[in-house]
C-alpha positions in Angstrom: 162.5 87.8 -32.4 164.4 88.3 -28.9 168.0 88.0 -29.1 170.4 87.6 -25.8 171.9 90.6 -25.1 173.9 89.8 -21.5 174.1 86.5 -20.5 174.5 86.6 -16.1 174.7 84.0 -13.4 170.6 83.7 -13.0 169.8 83.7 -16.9 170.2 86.1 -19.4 169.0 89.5 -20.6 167.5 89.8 -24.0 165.9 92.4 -26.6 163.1 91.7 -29.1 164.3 93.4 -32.9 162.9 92.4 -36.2 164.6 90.4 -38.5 164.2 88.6 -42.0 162.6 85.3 -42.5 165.3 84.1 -43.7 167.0 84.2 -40.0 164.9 82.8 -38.8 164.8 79.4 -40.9 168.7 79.2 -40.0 168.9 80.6 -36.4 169.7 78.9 -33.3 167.2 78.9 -30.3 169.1 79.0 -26.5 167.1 77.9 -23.1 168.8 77.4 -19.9 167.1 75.5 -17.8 167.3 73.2 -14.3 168.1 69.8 -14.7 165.4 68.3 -13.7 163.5 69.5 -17.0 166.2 68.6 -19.6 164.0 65.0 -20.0 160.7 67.0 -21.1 162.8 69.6 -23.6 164.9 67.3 -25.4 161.4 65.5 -25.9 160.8 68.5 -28.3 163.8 68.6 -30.1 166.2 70.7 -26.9 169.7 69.5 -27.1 172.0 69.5 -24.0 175.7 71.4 -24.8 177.4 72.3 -21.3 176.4 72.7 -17.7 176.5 76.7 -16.1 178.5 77.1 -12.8 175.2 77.4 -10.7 173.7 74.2 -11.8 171.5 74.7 -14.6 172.3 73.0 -18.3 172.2 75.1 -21.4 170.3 73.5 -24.4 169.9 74.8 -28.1 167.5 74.0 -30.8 
């Protein structure tokens, strides 16, 4: 499973670890992405929660 490690200005930084199943049915997924894609992600379930300061929108799932 990759889990953020350092979030920066472009994106973020992450490492893959191995967790327990259970996690995974309760964990939170994080995408950062331009707005001009937020339509076709929260077509599969993406949710919107804040803007970034260089113009791209954060969205969980």
């Amino acid at each position: 499973m990759p889990v953020v490690s350092k979030i920066t200005l472009s994106g973020f930084d992450y490492t893959e670890i191995e967790v327990d199943k259970a996690i995974l049915a309760n964990g939170i997924s994080f995408t950062i992405a331009f707005s001009r894609e937020v339509k076709d992600l929260s077509k599969n379930g993406w949710t919107e929660v804040g803007k970034l300061s260089n113009g791209k929108i954060l969205l969980v799932k």
